[in-house]
N, C-alpha and C positions, 0 to 999 in steps of 0.2 A: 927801781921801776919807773919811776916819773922822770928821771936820767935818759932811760932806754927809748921811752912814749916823747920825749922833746927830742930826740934825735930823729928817730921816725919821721916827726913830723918836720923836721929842718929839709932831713932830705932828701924827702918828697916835695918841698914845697907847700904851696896852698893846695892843692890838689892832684896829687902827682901823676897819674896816666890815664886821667879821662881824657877819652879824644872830642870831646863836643859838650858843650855847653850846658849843664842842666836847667831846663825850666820850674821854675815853683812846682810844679807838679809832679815833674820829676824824683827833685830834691826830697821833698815830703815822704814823697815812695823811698829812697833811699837813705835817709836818717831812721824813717820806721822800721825798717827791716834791718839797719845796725842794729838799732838800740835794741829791738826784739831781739837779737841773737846774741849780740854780747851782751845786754844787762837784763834782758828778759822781761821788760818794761817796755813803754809807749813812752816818745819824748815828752818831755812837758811842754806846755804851750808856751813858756818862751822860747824854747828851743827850735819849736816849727814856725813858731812865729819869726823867728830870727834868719831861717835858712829860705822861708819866703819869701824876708826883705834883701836876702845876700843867698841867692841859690846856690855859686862855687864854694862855699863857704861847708859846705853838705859831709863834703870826705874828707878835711881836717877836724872836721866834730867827731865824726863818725871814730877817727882815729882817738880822740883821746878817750872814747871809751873805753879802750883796752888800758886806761889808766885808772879805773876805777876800782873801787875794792868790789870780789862776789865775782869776778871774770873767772877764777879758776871754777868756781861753782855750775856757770855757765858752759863753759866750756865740757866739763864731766857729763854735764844734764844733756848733753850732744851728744857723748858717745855712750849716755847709758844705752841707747836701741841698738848699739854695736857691739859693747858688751856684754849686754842683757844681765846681769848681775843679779838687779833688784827683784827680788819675787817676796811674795808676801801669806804664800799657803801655808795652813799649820799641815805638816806631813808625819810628824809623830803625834803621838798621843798626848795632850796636856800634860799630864801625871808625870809625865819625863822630863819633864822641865824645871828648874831649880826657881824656876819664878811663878807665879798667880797668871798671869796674863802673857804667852809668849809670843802673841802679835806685835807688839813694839820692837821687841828682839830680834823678831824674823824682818819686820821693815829695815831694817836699822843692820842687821847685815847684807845684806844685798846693796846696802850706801858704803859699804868699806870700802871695797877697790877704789869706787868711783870718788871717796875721798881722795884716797891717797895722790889720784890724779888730780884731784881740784888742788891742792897744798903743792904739788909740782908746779902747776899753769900761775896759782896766784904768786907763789916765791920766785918765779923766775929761774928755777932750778933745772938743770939738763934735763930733759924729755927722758934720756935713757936710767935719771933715779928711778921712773914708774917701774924698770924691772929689776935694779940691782939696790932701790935703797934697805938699812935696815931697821926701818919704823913703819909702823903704821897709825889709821888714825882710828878712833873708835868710840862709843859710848855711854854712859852709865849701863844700857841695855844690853850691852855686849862684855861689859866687865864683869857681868854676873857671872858669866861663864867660860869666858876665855884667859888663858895664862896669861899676864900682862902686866906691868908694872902702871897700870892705872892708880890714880889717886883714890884711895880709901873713901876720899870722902867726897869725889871728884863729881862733875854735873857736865854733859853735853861733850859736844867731839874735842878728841885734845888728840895729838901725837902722843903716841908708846909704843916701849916695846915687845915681842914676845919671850917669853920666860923658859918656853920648856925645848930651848936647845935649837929650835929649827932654823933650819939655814937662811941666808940672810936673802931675798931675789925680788924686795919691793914688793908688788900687788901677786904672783905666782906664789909667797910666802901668807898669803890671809888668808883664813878659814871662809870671810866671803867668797872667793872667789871659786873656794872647791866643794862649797854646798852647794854653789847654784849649777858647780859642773861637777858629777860623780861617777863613778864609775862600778862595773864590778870586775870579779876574776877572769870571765872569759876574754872579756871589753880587755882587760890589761892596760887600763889608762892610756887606753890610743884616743878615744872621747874627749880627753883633758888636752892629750896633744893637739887633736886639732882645733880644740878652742884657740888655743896660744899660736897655732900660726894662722886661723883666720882672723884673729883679733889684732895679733901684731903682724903679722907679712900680710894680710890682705888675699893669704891662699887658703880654700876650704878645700879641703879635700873630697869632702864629704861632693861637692859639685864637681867636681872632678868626671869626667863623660870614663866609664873602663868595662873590658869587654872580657867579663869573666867567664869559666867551666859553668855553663848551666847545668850539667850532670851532678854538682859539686852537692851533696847534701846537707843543709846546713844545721842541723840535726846533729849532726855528727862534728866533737870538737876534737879531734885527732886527725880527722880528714881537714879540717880547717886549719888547725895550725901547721898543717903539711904543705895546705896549699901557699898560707903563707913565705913559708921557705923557697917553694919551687915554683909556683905558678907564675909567669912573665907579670901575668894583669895584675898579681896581688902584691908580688915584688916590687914593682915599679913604686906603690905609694908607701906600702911597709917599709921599706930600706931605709925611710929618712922616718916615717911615724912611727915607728917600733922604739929607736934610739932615745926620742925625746920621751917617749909616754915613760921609757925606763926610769929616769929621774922623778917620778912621781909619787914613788909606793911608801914614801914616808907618809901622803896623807890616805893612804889605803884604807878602809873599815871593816873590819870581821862583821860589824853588828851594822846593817845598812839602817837608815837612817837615826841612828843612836848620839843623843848630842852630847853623851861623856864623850864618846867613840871620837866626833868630829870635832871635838873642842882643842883637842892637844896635839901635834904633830910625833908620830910614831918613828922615832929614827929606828927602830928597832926591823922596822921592815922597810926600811930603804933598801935592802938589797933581793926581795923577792923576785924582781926580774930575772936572777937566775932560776928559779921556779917556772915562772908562768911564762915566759915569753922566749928565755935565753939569749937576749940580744942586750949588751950593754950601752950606757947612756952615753949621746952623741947628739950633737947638733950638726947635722949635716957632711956626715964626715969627720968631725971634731972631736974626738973623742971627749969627756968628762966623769967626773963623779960623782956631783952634788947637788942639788938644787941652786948655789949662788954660781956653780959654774954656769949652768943654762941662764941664768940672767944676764951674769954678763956678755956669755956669745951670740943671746939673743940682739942684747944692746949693741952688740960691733958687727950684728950683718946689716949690709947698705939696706937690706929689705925693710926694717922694723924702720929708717927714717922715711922713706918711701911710703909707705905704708900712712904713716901717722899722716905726711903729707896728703895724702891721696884721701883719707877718714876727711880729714878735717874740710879738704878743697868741697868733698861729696856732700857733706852737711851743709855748708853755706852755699851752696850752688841748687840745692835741693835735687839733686840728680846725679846719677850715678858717672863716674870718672868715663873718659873713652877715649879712643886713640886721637881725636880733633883737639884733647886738652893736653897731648904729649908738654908742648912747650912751656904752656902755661907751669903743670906739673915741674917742669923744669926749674922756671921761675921761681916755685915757691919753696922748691928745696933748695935752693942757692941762700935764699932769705935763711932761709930754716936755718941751715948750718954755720952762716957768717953772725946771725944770731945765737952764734951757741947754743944749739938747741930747745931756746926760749921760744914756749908755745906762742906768748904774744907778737914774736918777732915774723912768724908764720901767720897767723893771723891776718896780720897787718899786711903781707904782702898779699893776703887772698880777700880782702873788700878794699884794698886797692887797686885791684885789677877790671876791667870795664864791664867785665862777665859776669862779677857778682852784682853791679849795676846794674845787669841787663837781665839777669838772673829770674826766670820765669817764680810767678808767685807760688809758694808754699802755702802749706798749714799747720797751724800752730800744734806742736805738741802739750797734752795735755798740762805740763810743768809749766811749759810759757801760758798758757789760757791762765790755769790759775794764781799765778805769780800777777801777770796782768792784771788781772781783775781786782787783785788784791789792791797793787797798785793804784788804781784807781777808784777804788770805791771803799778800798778797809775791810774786805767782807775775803774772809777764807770759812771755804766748806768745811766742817767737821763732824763727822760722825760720830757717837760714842766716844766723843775724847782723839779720836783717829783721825787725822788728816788724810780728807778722802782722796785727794790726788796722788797719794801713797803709797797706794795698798790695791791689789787687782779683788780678790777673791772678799775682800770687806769693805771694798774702796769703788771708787767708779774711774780708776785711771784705765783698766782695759775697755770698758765703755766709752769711754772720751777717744780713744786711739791710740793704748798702749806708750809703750816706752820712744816710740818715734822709730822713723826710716831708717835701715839695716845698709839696706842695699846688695845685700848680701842673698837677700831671702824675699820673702814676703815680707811687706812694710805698708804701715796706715798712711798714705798719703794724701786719701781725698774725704772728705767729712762723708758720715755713715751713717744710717738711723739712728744708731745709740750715742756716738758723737754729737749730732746737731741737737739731742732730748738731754744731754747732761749741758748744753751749751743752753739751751733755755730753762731749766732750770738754774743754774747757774746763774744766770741772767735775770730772772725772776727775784732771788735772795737777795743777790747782791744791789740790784735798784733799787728793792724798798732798803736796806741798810744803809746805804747812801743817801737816801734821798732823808729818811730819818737823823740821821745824825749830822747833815748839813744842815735842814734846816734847826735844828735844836740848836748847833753852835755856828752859827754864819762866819763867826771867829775863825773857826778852825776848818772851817769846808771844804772837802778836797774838790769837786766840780761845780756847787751850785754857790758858785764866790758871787754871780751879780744879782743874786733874790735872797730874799730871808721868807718870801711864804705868803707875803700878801698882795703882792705882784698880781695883776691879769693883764690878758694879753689885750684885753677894750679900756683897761686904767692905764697900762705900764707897757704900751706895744715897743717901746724901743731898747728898756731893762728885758723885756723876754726874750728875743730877738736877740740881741747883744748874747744873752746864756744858752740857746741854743746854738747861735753859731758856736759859742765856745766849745760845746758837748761836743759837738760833729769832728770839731777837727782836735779836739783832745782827745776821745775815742776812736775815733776811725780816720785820724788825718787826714779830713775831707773838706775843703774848705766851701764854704756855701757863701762864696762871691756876691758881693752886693751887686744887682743888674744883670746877673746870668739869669735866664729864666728860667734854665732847671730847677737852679737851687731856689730861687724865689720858690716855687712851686714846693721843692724838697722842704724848704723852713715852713712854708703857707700845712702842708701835712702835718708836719711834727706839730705845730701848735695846735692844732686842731683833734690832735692825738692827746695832747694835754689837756684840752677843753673838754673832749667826749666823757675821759676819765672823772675830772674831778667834777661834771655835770653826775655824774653816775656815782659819783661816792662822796662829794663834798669833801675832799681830803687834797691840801695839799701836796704830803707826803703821797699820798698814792698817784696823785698826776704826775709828780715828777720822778717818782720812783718807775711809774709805769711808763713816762719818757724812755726814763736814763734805761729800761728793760729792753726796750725796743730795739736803743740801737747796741745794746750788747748782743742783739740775735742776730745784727746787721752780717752777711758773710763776711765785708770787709774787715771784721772784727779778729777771726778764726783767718784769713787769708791774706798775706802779706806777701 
């Protein structure tokens, strides 16, 4: 990996296709919105510090973060709002469950796919393992219940494999992946299919504009699978969605929502297709038989590299693909494949391009807010032992803005009343946490390095000073320029935000905790 990331950066140069120069201010903007997307962190203050005193200097940093460990994590935490995987409702009954508590279980699979893609991106493994490997990754929560040569006595995600026979097809092989998509008999796993080609070709069917028999009663399932057969408008998208959903019926369930039922792959009805549907399995013409057949033809159509490219360009650009990015797209599947299908090799050709420079501001998804915050202050949310940026229905990730931008669909792209009330809350905990456990160990402080607590701004006006510019541009990479008059005025506020508090509570914790509060509410914070 660190072979691959020094070549990169050879052959790019210092900074390979910026066409003009960036300013300090620039720069700042675009080492933040790296490091926010591939490490899901704020740079540290020598690192902005660094790219202020040498601004070209911005996108060879920028590059070697795809040499850090946690990029495949990052990268997955991207296309979990394109997957949609991770869901967190208890849908059966407690009492069916082989465990006490099956919240952890249910968070914890909706993370499997999106593993197995993280252990892709961080090895450096062809893009096309995601659908032809035959392991998965998984964890104590999940070896309760699933067939797998998990360790007996095992703790936290490991790679394994599964036990009860099922074909081998990467992440279309996990039981995450067909809880969070199900099906029933009428449906005949056409649901499942078109997950797998809007997930991997980038085609929803489901949007698809068709101009059906409104006479057709839909009431009636013998009229319907008639119309299937003959109708032009129903033929047109069944001809190719019928064939794929056929390969599915191994993970079929008599007993819907039953977690024996969804735990074990059913070879036993791999072959109901002739029952429900009568169309055998096929990828586009292609005929097959198996489930590890569909991975790998899924793997060998030019669509699924396309596709991955076009995901990944739509994520770091915060906006969806369109015909002005043909070339671009171009560009970056050239990288893609001369990379061997190494995710970082794409990457790097897509925030080395001027557009993701120029790349209108986003917002933070709730993983990045909390990962961030954590970041910088040491304070993660937990509810009852649950990491609440986890979990929708016991969590506050759907109130934050969900699993992030689809593009596909509907997507949280701009902060919402219950987004900007989890952001000050948020905000609220984690400055007094900070501001507590700094000043108690000045030793170990992660933002308030230049006070220990006895500091004022009419005894120590140049130590306070000196620690609020630090805050501003280690939180919000905002530099408060000695001699600009805003920011004079913008540091002249904050101190006096510091004074109001600790006039009102005598605490230094609370003045700096209710500093450091403030500017975690800052929008700059949430919008990069």
């Amino acid at each position: 990996m660190a072979a691959l990331i020094a070549l990169l950066l050879l052959s790019c140069g210092p900074d390979p296709v910026q066409t003009k120069e960036l300013s300090p201010t620039e720069a700042l903007r675009y080492l933040t919105r790296a490091s926010l997307d591939l490490r899901g962190v704020r740079p540290s203050l020598a690192e902005l510090r660094a790219v202020q005193a040498d601004p070209g200097s911005a996108q060879s940093r920028a590059l070697a973060y795809l040499a850090q460990p946690g990029f495949g994590e990052r990268y997955a935490g991207w296309m979990a709002g394109v997957w949609l995987t991770p869901v967190s409702e208890i849908d059966h009954d407690v009492a069916t469950y082989p465990v006490d508590d099956p919240l952890p279980m249910l968070v914890s699979l909706g993370m499997e796919p999106l593993k197995v893609l993280a252990r892709v991106v961080e090895e450096d493994l062809p893009y096309t393992e995601v659908v032809t490997a035959d392991w998965t990754v998984i964890d104590e929560h999940l070896a309760t219940s699933f067939p797998t040569d998990y360790p007996a006595e095992g703790v936290g995600w490991q790679v394994v494999h599964y036990t009860d026979g099922r074909p081998k097809a990467g992440v279309l092989s996990t039981n995450g992946f067909w809880w969070r998509y199900d099906t029933t008999l009428a449906n005949a796993n056409r649901g499942r299919a078109n997950a797998i080609t809007r997930v991997f070709t980038c085609h929803d069917y489901l949007a698809t504009p068709i101009e059906g028999n409104r006479e057709l009663n839909l009431l009636d399932e013998e009229a319907i699978a008639d119309a299937l057969r003959t109708d032009p408008a129903c033929v047109a998208c069944h001809v190719d969605l019928d064939p794929i959903a056929a390969y599915l019926w191994g993970f079929y369930n008599h007993f819907a929502f039953s977690p024996s039922e969804q735990a074990r792959y059913h070879a036993e009805r791999e072959l109901l297709w002739e029952q429900y549907s009568g169309v055998s399995p096929g990828w586009f013409g292609e005929p097959g038989s198996s489930l590890s057949d569909l991975g790998v033809q899924l793997a060998s159509d030019p669509r699924f590299v396309e596709c991955a490219v076009e995901r990944t360009m739509e994520q770091l650009l915060s906006r969806p693909a369109g015909q002005e990015d043909t070339a671009a797209l171009t560009r970056h599947r050239e990288a893609f494949i001369a990379g061997e299908l190494s995710v970082r090799n794409l990457v790097a050709s897509v925030i080395a391009d001027p557009s993701y420079r120029e790349a209108e501001t986003r917002l933070l998804t709730p993983h990045q807010l909390a990962r961030s915050v954590e970041d910088l202050t040491g304070y993660r949310f937990h509810t009852d032992g649950l990491d609440a940026f986890k979990a929708d229905l016991y969590g506050l990730r759907s109130l934050a803005g969900g699993l992030g931008p689809s593009w596909d669909g509907e997507a949280t792209v701009e902060p919402t009343a219950t987004s900007l009330l989890v952001q000050e809350r948020l905000a609220q905990a984690a400055g007094a946490w900070l501001a507590a456990n700094d000043l108690a160990d000045p030793a170990g402080a992660r933002l308030l390095q230049r006070v220990d607590g006895s500091e004022r701004p009419e005894t120590h006006p140049a130590e306070m000073e000196a620690q609020v510019r630090d805050l501003y541009l280690r939180i919000l990479s905002r530099e408060l320029a000695p001699g600009d008059p805003l920011a004079e005025l913008e540091l002249a506020r904050a101190l006096d935000l510091w004074g109001a508090i600790h006039a009102a509570t005598g605490s230094e914790v609370d003045a700096w905790g209710g500093l450091v509060a403030a500017l975690l509410r800052d929008p700059d914070l949430v919008l990069y």
